[in-house]
Chimera marker file (.cmm) of the C-alpha trace (Angstrom):
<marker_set name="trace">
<marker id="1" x="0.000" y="0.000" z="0.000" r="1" g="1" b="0" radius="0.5"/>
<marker id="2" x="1.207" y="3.310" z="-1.373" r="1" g="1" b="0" radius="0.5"/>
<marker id="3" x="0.714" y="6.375" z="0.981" r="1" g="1" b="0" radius="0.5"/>
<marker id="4" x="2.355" y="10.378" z="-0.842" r="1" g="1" b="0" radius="0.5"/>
<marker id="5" x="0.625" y="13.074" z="-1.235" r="1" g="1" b="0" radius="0.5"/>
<marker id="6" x="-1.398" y="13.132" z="-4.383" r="1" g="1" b="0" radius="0.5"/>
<marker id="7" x="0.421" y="15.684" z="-6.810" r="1" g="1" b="0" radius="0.5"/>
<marker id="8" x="3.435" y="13.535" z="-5.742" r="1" g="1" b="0" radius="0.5"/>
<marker id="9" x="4.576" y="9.847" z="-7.331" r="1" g="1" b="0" radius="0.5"/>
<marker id="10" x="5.896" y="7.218" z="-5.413" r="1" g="1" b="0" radius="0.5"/>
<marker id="11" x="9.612" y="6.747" z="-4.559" r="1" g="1" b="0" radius="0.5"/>
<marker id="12" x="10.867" y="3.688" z="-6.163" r="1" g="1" b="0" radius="0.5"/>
<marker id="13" x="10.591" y="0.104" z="-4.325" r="1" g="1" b="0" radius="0.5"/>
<marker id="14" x="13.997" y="-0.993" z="-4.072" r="1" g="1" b="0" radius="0.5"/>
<marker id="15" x="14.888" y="-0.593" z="-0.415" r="1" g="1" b="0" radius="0.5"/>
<marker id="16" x="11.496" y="-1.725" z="0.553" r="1" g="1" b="0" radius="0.5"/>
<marker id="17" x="12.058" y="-4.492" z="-1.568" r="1" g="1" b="0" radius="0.5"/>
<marker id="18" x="15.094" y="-5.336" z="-0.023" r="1" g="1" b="0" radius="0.5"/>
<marker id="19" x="13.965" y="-5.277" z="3.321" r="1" g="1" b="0" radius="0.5"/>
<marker id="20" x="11.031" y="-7.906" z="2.441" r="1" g="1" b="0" radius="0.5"/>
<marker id="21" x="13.598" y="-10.551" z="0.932" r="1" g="1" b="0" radius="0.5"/>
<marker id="22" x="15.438" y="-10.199" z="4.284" r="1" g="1" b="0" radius="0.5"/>
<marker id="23" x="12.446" y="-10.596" z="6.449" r="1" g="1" b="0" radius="0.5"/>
<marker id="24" x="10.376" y="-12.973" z="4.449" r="1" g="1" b="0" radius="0.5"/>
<marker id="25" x="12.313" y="-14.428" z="1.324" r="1" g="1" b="0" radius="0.5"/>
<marker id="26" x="13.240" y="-18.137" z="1.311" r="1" g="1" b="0" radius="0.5"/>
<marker id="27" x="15.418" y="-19.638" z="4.017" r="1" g="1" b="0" radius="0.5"/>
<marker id="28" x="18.419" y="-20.533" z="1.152" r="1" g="1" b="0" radius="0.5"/>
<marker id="29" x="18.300" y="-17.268" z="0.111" r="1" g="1" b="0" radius="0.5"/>
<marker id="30" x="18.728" y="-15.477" z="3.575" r="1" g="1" b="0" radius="0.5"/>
<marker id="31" x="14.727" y="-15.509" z="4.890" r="1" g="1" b="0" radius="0.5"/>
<marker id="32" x="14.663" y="-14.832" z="8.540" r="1" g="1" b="0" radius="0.5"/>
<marker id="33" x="11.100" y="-15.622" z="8.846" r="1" g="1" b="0" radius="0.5"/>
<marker id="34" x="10.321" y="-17.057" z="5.754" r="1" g="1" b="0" radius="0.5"/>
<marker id="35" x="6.452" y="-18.230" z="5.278" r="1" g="1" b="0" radius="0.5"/>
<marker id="36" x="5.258" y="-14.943" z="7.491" r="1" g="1" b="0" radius="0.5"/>
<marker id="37" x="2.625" y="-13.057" z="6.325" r="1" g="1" b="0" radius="0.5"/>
<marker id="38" x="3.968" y="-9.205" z="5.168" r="1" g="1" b="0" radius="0.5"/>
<marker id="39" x="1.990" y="-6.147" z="4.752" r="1" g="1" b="0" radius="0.5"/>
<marker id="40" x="4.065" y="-3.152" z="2.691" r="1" g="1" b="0" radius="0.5"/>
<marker id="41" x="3.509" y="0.127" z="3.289" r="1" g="1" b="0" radius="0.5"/>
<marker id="42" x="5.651" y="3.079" z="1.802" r="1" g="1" b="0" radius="0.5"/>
<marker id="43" x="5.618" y="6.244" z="2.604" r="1" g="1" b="0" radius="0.5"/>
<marker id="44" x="8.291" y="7.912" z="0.713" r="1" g="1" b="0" radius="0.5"/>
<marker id="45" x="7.700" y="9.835" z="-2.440" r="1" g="1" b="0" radius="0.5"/>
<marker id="46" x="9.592" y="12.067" z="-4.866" r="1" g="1" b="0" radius="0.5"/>
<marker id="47" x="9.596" y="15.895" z="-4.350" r="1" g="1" b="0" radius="0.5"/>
<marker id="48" x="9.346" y="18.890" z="-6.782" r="1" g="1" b="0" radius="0.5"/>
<marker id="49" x="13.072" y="18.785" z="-7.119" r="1" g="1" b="0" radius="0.5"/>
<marker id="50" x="13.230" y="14.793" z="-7.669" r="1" g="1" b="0" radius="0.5"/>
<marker id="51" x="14.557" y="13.666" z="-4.497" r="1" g="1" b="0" radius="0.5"/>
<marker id="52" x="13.187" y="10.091" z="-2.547" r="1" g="1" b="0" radius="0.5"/>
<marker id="53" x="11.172" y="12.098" z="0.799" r="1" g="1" b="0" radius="0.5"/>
<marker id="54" x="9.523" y="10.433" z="3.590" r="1" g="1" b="0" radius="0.5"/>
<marker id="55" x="6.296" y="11.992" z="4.139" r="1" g="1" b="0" radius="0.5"/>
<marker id="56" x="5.127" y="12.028" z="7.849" r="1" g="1" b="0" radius="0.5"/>
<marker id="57" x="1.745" y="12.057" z="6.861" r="1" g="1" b="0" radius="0.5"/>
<marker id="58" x="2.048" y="9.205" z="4.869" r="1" g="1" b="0" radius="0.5"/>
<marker id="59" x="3.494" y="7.177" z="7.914" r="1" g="1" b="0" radius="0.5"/>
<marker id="60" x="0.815" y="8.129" z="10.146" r="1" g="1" b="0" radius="0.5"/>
<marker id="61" x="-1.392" y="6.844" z="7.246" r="1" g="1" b="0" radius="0.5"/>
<marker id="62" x="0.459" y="3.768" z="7.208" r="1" g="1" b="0" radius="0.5"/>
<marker id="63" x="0.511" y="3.194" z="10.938" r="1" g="1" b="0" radius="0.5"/>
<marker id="64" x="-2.988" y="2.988" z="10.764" r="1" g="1" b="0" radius="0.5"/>
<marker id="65" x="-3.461" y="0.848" z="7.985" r="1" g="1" b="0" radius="0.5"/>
<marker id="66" x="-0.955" y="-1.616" z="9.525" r="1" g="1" b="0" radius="0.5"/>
<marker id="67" x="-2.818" y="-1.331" z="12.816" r="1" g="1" b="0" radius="0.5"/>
<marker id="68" x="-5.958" y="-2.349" z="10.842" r="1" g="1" b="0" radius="0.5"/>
<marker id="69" x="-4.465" y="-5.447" z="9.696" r="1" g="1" b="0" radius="0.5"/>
<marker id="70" x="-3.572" y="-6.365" z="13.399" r="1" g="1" b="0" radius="0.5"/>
<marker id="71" x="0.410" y="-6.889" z="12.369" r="1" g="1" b="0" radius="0.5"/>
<marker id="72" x="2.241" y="-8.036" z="15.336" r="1" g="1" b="0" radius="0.5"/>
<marker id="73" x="5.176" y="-6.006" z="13.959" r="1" g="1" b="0" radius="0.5"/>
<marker id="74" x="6.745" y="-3.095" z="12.456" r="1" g="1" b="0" radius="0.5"/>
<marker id="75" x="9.566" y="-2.694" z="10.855" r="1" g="1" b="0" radius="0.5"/>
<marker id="76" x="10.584" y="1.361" z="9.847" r="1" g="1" b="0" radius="0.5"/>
<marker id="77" x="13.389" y="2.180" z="7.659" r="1" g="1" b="0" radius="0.5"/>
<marker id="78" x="13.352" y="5.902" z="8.476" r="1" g="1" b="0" radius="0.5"/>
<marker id="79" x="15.655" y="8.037" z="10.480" r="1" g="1" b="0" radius="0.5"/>
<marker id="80" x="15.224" y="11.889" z="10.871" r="1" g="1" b="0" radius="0.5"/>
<marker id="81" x="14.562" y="14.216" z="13.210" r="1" g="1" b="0" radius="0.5"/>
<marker id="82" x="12.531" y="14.074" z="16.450" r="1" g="1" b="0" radius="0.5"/>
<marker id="83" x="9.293" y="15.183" z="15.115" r="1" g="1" b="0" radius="0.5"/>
<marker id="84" x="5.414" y="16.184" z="16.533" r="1" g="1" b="0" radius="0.5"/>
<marker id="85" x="3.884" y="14.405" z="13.310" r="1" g="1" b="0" radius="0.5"/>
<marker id="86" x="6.214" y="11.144" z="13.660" r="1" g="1" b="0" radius="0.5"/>
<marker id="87" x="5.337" y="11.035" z="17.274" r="1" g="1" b="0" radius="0.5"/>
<marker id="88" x="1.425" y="10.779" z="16.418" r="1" g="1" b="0" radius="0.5"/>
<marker id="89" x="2.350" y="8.350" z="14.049" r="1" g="1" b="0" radius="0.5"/>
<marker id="90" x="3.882" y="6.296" z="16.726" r="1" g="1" b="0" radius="0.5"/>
<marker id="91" x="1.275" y="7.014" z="19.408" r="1" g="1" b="0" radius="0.5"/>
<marker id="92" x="-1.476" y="5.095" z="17.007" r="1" g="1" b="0" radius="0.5"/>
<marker id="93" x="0.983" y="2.436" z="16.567" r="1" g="1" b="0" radius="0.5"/>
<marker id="94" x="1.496" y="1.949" z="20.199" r="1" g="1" b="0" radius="0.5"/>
<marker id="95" x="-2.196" y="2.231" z="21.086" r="1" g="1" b="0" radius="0.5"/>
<marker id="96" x="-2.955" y="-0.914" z="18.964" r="1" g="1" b="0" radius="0.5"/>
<marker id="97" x="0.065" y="-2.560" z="20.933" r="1" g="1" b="0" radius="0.5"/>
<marker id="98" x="2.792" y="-3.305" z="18.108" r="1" g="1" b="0" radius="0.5"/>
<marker id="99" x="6.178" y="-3.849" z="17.966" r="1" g="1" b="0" radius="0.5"/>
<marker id="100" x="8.368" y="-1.015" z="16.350" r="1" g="1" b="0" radius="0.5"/>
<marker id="101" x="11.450" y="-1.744" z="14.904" r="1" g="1" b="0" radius="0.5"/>
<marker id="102" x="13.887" y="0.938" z="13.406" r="1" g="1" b="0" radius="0.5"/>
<marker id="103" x="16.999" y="1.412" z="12.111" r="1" g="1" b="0" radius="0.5"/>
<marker id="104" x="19.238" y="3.981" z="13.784" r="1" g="1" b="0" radius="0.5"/>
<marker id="105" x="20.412" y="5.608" z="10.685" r="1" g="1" b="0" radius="0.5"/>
<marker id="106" x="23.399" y="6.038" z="9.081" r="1" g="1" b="0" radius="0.5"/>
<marker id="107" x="24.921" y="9.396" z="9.916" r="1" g="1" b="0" radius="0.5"/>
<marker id="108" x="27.177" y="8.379" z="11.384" r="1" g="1" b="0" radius="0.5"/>
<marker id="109" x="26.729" y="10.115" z="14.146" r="1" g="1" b="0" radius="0.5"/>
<marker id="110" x="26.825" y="9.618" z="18.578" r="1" g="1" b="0" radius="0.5"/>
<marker id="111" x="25.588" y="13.152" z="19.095" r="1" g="1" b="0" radius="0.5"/>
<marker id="112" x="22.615" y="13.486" z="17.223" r="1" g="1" b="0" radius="0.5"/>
<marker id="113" x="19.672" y="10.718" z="17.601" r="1" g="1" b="0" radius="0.5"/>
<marker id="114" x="17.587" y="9.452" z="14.613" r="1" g="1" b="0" radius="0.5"/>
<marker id="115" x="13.997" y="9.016" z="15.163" r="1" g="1" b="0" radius="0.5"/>
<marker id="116" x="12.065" y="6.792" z="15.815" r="1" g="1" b="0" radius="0.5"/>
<marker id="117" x="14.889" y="4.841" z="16.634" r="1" g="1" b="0" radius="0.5"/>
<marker id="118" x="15.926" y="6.819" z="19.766" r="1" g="1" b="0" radius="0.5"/>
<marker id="119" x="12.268" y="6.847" z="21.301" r="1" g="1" b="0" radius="0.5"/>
<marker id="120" x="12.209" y="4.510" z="24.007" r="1" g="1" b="0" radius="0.5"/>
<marker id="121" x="9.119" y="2.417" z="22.828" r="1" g="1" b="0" radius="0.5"/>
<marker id="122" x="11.284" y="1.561" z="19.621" r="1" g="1" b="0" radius="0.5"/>
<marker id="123" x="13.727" y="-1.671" z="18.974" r="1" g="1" b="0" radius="0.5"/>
<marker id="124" x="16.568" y="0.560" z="17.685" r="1" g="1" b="0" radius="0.5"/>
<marker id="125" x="18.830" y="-1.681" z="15.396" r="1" g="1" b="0" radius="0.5"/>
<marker id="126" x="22.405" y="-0.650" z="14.076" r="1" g="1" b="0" radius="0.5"/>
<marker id="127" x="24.526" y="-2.373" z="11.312" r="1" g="1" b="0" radius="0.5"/>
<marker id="128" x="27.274" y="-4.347" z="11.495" r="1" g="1" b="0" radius="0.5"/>
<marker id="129" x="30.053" y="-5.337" z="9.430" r="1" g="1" b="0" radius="0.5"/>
<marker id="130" x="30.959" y="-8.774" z="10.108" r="1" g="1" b="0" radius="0.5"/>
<marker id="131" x="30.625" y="-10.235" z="13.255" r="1" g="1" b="0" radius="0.5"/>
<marker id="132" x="32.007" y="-7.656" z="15.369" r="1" g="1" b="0" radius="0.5"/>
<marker id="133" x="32.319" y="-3.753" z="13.551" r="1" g="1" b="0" radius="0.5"/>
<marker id="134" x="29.990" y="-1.492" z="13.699" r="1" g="1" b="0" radius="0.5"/>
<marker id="135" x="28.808" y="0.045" z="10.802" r="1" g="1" b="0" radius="0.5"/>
<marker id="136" x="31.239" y="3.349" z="10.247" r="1" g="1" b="0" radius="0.5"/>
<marker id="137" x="28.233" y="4.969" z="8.829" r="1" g="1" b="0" radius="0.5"/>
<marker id="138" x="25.910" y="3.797" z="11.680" r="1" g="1" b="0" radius="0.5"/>
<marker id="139" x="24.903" y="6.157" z="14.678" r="1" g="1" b="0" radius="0.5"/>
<marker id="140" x="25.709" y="4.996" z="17.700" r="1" g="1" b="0" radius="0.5"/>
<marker id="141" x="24.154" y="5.826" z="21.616" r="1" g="1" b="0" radius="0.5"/>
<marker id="142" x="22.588" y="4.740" z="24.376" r="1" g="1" b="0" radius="0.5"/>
<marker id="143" x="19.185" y="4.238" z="22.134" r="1" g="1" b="0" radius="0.5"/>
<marker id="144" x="20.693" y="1.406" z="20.200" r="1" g="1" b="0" radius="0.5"/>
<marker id="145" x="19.218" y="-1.754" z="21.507" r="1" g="1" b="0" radius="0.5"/>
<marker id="146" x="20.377" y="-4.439" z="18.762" r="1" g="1" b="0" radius="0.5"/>
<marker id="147" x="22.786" y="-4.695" z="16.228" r="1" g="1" b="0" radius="0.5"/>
<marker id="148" x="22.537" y="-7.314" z="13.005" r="1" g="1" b="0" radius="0.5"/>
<marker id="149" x="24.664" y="-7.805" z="9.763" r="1" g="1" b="0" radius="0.5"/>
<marker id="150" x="24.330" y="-5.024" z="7.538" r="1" g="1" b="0" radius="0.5"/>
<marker id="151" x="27.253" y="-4.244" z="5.326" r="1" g="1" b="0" radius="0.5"/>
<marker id="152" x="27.734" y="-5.968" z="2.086" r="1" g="1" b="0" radius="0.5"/>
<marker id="153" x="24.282" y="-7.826" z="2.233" r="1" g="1" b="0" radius="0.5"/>
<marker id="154" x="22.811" y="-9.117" z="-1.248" r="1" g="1" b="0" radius="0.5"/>
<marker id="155" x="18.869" y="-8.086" z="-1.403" r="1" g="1" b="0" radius="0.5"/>
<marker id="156" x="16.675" y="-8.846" z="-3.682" r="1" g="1" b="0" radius="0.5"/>
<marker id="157" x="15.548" y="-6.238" z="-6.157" r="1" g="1" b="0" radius="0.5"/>
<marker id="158" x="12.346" y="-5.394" z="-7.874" r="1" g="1" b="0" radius="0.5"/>
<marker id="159" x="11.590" y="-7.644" z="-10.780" r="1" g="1" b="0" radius="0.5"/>
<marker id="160" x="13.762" y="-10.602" z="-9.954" r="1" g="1" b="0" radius="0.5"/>
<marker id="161" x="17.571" y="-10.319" z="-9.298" r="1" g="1" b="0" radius="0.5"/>
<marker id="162" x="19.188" y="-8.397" z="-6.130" r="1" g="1" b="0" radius="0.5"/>
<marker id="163" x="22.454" y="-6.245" z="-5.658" r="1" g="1" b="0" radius="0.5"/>
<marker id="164" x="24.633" y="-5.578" z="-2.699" r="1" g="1" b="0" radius="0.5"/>
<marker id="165" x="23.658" y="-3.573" z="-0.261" r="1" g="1" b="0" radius="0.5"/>
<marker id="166" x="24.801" y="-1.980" z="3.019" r="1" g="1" b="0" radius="0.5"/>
<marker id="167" x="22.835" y="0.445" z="5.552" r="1" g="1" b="0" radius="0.5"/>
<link id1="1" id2="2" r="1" g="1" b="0" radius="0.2"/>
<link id1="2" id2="3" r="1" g="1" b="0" radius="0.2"/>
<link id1="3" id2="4" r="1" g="1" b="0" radius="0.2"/>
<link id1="4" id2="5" r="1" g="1" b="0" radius="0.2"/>
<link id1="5" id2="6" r="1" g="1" b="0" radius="0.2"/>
<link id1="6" id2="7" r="1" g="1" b="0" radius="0.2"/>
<link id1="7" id2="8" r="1" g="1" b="0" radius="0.2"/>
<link id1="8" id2="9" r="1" g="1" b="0" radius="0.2"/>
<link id1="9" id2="10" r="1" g="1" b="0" radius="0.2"/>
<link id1="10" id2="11" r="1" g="1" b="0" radius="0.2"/>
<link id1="11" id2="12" r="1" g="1" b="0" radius="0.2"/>
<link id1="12" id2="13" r="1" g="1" b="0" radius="0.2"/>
<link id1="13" id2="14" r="1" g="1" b="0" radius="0.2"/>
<link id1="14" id2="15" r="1" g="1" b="0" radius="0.2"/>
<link id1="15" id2="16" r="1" g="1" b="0" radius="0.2"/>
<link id1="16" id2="17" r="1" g="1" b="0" radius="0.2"/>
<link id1="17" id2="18" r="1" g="1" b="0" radius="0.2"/>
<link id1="18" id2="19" r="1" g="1" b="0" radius="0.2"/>
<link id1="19" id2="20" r="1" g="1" b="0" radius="0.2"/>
<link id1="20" id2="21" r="1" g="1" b="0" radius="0.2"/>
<link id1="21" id2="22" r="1" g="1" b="0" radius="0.2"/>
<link id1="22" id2="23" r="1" g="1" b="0" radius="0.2"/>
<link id1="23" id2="24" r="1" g="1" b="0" radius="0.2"/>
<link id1="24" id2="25" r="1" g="1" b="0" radius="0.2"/>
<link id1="25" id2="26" r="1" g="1" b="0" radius="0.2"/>
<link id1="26" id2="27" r="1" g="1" b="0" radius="0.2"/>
<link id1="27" id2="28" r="1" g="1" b="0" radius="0.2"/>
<link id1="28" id2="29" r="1" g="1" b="0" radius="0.2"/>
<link id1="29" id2="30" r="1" g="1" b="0" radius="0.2"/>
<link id1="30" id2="31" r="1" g="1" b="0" radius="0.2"/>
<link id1="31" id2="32" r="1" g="1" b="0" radius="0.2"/>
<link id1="32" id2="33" r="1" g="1" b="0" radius="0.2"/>
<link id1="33" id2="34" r="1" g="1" b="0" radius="0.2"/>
<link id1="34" id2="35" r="1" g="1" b="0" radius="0.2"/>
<link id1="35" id2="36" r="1" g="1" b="0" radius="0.2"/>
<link id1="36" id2="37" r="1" g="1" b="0" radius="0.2"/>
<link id1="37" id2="38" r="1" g="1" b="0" radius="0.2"/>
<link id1="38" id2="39" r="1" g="1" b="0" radius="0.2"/>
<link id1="39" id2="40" r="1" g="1" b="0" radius="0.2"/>
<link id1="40" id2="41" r="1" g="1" b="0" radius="0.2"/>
<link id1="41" id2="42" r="1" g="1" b="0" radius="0.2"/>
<link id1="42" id2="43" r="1" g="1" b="0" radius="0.2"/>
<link id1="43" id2="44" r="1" g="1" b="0" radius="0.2"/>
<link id1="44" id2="45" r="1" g="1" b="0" radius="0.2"/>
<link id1="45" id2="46" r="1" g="1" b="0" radius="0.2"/>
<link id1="46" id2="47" r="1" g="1" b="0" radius="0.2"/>
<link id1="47" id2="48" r="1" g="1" b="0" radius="0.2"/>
<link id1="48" id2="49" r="1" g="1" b="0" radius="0.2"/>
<link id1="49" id2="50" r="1" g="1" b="0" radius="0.2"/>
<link id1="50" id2="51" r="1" g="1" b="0" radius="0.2"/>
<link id1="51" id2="52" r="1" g="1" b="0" radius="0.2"/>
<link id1="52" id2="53" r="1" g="1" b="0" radius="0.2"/>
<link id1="53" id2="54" r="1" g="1" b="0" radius="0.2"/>
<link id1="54" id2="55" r="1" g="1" b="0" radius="0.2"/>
<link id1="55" id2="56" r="1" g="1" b="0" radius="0.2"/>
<link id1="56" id2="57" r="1" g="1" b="0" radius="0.2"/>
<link id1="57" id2="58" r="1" g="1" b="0" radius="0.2"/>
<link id1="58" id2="59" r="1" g="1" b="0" radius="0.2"/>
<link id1="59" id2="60" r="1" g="1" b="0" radius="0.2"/>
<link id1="60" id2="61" r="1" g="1" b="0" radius="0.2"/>
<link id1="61" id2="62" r="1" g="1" b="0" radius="0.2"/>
<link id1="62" id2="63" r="1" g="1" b="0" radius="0.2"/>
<link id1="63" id2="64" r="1" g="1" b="0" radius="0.2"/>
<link id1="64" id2="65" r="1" g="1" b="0" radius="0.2"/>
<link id1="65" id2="66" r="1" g="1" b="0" radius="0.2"/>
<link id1="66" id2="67" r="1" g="1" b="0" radius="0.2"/>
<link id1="67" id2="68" r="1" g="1" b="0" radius="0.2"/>
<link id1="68" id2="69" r="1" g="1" b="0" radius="0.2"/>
<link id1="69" id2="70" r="1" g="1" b="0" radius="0.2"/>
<link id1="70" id2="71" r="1" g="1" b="0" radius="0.2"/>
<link id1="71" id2="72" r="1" g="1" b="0" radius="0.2"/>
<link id1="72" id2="73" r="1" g="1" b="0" radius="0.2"/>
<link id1="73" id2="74" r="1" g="1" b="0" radius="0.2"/>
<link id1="74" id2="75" r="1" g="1" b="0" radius="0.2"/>
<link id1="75" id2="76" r="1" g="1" b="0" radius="0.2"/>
<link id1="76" id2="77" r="1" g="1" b="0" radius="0.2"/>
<link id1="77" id2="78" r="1" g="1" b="0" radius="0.2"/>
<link id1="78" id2="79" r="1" g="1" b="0" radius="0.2"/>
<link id1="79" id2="80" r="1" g="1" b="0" radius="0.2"/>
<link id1="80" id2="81" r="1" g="1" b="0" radius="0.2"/>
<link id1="81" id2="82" r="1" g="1" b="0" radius="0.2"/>
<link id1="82" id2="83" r="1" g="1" b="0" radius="0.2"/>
<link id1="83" id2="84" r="1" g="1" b="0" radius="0.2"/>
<link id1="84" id2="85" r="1" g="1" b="0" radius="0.2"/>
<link id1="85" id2="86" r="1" g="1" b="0" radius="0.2"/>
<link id1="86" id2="87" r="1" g="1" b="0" radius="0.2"/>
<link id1="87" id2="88" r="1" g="1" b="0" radius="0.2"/>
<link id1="88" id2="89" r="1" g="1" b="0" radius="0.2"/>
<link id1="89" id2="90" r="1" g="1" b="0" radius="0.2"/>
<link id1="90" id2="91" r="1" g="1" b="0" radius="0.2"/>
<link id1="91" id2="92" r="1" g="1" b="0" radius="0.2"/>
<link id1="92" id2="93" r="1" g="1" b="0" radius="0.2"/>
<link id1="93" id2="94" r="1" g="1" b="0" radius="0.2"/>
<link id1="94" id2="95" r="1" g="1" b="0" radius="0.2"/>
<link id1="95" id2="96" r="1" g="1" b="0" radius="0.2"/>
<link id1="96" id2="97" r="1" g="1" b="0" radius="0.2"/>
<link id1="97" id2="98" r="1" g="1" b="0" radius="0.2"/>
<link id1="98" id2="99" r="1" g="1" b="0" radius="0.2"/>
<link id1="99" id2="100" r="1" g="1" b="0" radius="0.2"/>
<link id1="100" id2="101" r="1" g="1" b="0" radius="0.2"/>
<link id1="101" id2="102" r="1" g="1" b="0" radius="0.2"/>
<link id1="102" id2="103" r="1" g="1" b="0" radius="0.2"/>
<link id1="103" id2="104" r="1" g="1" b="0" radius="0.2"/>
<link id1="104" id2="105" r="1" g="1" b="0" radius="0.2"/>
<link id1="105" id2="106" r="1" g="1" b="0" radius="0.2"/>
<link id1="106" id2="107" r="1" g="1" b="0" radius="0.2"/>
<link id1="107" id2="108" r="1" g="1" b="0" radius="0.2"/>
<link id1="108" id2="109" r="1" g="1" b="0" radius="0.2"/>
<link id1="109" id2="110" r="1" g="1" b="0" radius="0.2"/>
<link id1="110" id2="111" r="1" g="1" b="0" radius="0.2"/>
<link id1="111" id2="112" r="1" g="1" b="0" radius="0.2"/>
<link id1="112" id2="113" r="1" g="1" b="0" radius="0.2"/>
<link id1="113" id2="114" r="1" g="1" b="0" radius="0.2"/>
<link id1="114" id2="115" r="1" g="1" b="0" radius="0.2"/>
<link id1="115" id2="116" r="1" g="1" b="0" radius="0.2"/>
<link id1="116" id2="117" r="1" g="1" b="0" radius="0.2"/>
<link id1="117" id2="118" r="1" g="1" b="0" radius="0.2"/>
<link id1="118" id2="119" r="1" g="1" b="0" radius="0.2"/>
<link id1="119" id2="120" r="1" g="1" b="0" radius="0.2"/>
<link id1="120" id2="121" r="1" g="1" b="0" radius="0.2"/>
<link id1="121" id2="122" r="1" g="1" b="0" radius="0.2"/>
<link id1="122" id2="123" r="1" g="1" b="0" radius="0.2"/>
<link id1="123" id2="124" r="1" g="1" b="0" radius="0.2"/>
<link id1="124" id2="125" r="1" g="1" b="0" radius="0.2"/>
<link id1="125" id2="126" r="1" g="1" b="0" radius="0.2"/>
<link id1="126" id2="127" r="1" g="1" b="0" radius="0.2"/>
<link id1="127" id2="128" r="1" g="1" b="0" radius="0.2"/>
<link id1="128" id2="129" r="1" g="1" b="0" radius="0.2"/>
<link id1="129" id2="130" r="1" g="1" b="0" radius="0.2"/>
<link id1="130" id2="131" r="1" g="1" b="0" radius="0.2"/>
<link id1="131" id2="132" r="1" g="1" b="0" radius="0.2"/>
<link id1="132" id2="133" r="1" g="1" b="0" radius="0.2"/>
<link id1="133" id2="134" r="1" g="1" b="0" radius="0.2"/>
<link id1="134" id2="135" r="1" g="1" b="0" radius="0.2"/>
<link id1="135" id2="136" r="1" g="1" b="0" radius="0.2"/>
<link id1="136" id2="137" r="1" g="1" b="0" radius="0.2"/>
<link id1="137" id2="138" r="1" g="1" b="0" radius="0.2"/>
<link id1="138" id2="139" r="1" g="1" b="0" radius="0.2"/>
<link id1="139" id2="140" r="1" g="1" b="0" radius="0.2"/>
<link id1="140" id2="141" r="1" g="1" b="0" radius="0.2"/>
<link id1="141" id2="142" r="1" g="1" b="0" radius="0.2"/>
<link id1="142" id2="143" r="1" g="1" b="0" radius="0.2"/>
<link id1="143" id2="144" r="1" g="1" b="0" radius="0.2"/>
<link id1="144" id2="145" r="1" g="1" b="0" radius="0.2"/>
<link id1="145" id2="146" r="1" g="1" b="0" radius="0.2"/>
<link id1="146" id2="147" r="1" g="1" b="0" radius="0.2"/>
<link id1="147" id2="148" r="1" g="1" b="0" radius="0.2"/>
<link id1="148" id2="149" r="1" g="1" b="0" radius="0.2"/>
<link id1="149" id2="150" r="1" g="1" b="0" radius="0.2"/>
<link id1="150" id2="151" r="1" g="1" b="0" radius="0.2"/>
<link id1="151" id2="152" r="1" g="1" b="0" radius="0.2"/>
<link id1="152" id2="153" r="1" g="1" b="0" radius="0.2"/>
<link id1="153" id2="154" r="1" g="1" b="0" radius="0.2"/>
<link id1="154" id2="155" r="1" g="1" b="0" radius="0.2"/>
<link id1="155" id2="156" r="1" g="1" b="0" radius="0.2"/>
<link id1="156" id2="157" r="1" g="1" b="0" radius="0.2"/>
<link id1="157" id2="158" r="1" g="1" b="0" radius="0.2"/>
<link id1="158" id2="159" r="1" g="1" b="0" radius="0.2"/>
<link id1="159" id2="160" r="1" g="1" b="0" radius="0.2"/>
<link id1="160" id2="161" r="1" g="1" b="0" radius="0.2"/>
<link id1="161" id2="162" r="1" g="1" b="0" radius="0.2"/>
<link id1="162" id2="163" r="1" g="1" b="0" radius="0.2"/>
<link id1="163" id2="164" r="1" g="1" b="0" radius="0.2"/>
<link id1="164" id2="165" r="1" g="1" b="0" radius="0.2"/>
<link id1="165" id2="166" r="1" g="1" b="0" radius="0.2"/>
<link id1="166" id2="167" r="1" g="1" b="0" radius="0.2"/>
</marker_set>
């Protein structure tokens, strides 16, 4: 399920995409949790100028939705700032009781949260490269609750194939 604002178009699929093969794909191709049932929701679309946005409005549009389909998780693959609209989003989510995941984001940065990640009803997750290296564009603090591979990982890509990825 799409959710941009309507004089805007989508932002391509490929990191959502991704993310699915990871989480759902076949066990011999990497599948954590292959055979689960997964509902897709994007909420990043292309501005005036041609750049991939997130649009706040369309995650508090797809909170709901995926509250309507009574997931038992959610996985977000959005950092930014610490933001009033982002925080609604979250407050629907955590009224219907589910699980947030997020990625920390990859600034790079110790001094400067990324959100939702840093809120404290989040699963903050951070990359690693290898077994043991963090990520050198990963943020880093005391938000960070897990850390999983995520340099050099081959994900799938729309319309068959895949590419490696880190992030």
């Amino acid at each position: 399920q799409e959710f941009y604002k309507p004089d805007r178009r989508p932002a391509p699929p490929d990191h959502g995409t991704g993310v699915a093969a990871i989480l759902v794909g076949k066990a011999d191709y990497g599948g954590l949790i292959p055979g689960a049932k997964l509902y897709a929701a994007n909420m990043f679309e292309i501005n005036e100028e041609g750049k991939k946005v997130g649009s706040a409005i369309g995650l508090i549009k797809s909170m709901d939705w995926l509250a309507s389909k009574k997931v038992d998780a959610v996985n977000m693959s959005v950092a930014g700032g610490n933001n009033k609209v982002v925080r609604k989003a979250l407050d629907i989510a955590n009224r219907q009781k589910l699980l947030l995941i997020a990625a920390v984001g990859n600034w790079g940065r110790s001094d400067k949260p990324a959100y939702p990640a840093a809120y404290k009803e989040v699963v903050a997750v951070t990359a690693l490269k290898g077994g043991e290296l963090i990520y050198s564009h990963a943020n880093t603090g005391k938000y960070v609750d897990f850390a999983a591979p995520g340099v050099g990982i081959w994900v799938a890509m729309p319309g068959g194939g895949g590419k490696i990825q880190s992030g």
